[in-house]
N, C-alpha and C positions, 0 to 999 in steps of 0.2 A: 589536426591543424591547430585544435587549442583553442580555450574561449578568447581570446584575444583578439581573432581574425575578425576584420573589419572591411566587408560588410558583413552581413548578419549570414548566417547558413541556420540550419534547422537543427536545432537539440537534440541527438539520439539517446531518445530515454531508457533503452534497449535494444545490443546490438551484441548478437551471436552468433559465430559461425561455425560449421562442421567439416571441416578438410577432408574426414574419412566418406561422404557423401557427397560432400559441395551443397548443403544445405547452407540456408539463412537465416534470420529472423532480423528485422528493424521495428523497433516501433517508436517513431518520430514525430517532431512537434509538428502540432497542427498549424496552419495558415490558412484558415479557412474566410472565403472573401474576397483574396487576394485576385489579380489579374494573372492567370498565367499568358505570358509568350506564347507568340504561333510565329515560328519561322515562316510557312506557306504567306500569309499574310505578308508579315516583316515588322520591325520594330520602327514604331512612329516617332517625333523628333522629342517628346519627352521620355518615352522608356529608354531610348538609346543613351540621351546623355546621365539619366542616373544608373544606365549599364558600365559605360565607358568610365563616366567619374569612379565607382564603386571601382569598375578589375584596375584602376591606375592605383587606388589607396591598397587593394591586395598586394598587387605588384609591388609596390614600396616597401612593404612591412619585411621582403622578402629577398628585397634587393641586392645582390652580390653575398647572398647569404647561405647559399645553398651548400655549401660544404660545410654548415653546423653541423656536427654528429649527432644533433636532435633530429635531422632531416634524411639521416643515411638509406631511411626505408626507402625513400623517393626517387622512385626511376632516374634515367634520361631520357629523353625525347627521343635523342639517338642511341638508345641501349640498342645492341644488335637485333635482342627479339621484336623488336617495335618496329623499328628501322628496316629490316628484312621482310616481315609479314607485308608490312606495307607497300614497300617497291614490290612486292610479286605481286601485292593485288593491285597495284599500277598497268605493271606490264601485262595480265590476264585480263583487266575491266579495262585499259582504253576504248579497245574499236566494240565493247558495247554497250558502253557510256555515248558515242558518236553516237551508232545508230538509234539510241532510246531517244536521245535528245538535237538529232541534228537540224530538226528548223528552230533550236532554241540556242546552239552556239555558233559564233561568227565564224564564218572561214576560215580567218587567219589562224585560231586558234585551235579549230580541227586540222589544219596543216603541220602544227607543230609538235607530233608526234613524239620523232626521232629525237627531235633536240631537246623536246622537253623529260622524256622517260631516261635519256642519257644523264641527265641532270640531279637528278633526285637524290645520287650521294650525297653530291655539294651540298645541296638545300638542304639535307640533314646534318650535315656538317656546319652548315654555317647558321642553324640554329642555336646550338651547343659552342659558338664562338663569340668570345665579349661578354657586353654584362647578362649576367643568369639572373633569375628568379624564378618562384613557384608559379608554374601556366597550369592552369582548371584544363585545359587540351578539350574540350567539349562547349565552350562560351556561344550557345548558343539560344537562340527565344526561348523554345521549347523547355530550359532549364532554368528559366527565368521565371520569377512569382514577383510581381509589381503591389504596392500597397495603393488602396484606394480609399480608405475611411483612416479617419484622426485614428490614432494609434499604431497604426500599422508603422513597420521598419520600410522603406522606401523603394528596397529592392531587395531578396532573398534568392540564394543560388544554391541549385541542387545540384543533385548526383558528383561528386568528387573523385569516383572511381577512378579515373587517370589521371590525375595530377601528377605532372613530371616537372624535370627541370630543365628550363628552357629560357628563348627569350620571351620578353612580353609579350612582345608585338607578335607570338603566335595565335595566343588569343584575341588581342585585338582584333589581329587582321581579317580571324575567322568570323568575327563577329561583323565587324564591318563590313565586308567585303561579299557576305553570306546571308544575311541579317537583317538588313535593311529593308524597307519599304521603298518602293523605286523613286516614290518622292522623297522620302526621305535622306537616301543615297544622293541622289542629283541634286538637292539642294542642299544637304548639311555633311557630308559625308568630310569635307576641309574642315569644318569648324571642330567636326568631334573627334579628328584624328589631332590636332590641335589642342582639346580638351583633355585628350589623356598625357601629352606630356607635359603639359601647365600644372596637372593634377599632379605627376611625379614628382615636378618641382616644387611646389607646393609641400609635399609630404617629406620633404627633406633628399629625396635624391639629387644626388652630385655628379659632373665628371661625365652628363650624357646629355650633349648639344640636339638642338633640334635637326639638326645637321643628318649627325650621327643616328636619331632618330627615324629620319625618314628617310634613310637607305637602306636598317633593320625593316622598316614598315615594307617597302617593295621587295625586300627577301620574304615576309611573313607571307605577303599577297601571293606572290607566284606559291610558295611554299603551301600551303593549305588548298591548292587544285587538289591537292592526295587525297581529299576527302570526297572529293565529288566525285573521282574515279572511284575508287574505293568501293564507295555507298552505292553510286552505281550498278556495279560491276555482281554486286549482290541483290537488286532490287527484285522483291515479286511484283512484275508488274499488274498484277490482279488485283492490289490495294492500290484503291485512288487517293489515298491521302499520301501513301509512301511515295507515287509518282509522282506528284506535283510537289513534295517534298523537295525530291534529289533533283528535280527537274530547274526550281529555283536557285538551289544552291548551286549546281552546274552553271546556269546562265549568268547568275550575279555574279560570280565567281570569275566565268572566262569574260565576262564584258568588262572589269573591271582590270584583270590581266594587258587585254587590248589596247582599252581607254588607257592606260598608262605607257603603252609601247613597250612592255616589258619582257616580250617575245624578240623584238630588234633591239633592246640598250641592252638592261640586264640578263638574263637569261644566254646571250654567247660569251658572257665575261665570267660565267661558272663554269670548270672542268667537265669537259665530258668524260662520265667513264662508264661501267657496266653495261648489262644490257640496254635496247630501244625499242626491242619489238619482240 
């Protein structure tokens, strides 16, 4: 991504890899001091807005830019093998995603089975539709390092492994929507979806109303449930930190689905097609 990328990421002082074994080696800048993120927890109302501010300044740098041929190595979001693994670990991990977590998601949205797993092309399709940029696909706590003593960088983002291209508001939304501390969400969750397009505009992007903004924002929200299934659908539930993990991110996730009505507006306004069950 280049020294240029703004916010900071971590220097790899050495970095090898072995394809005929799938070995590795990193040996990376230190941050020691640093706060890391706890998703379990959730991000409080100052880690979140220097999350949100930081991925809007990524986002910009990046902006309707994704077909530099300095970027050609860079997935899509919806390249078919993304796209594909994904919806089958949908349609395998719904009903036990429910049963792991059923006194922690709302009825409505354990109802929404059919409609929602018939969905899932759209929603990948209508990631990969309008303005693109580089999405981190993983914006969450846990890859977050916060500064706490005079010197520190403000906010530092790891593991870059899937970086695709995509809309913003993939990442936002996962962050948001995922991410939050319950007070944090119920009382700032407007200001800081707010703050990341002010922060766009600010950084020079053009041509994306806030309009336009927060229609992409409730495709990211429904869009990014893939994850809670997903994670789900794979849990050992023998680790208790892995459970209260996916446990979170499932309930943040579909309460915020709900709270938006985006099972009844959005959601029958996207094509149904492939599998549901």
């Amino acid at each position: 991504l280049g020294e240029a990328l703004e916010p900071a990421v971590p220097h790899a002082h050495f970095a090898q890899y072995a394809p005929e074994t799938v070995d590795y080696a990193i040996l990376m800048e230190d941050f020691d001091g640093y706060c890391t993120g706890d998703q379990v927890v959730g991000a409080d109302i100052d880690q979140a807005h220097r999350a949100v501010e930081a991925l809007a300044r990524f986002h910009a740098q990046y902006w309707n830019r994704v077909d530099d041929p300095a970027l050609s190595w860079v997935p899509s979001t919806n390249s078919e093998l993304v796209r594909e693994s994904m919806i089958e670990g949908c349609l395998a991990g719904w009903d036990k995603m429910v049963d792991l977590f059923a006194d922690l998601l709302p009825e409505r949205l354990k109802e929404s089975k059919g409609a929602y797993l018939s969905r899932l092309p759209a929603l990948y399709d209508a990631m990969v539709d309008g303005h693109q940029t580089l999405a981190h696909t993983d914006y969450r706590a846990d890859n977050l390092l916060f500064g706490v003593e005079p010197g520190h960088q403000p906010i530092v983002i790891l593991d870059w492994s899937a970086v695709a291209k995509s809309k913003g508001v993939q990442d936002l939304a996962y962050f948001l929507t995922q991410n939050l501390s319950d007070h944090c969400r119920s009382n700032h969750e407007t200001t800081l979806h707010a703050l990341y397009h002010a922060t766009l505009v600010k950084e020079g992007v053009q041509g994306y109303s806030f309009e336009e903004f927060d229609k992409d924002y409730e495709l990211g929200v429904l869009f990014n449930f893939v994850y809670a299934i997903v994670i789900a659908s794979a849990l050992d539930i023998s680790n208790e930190r892995a459970t209260a993990f996916v446990g979170k991110l499932a309930s943040r996730s579909a309460d915020c689905i709900v709270e938006r009505g985006l099972l009844d507006t959005l959601l029958p306004s996207l094509p149904a097609t492939g599998a549901s069950a």
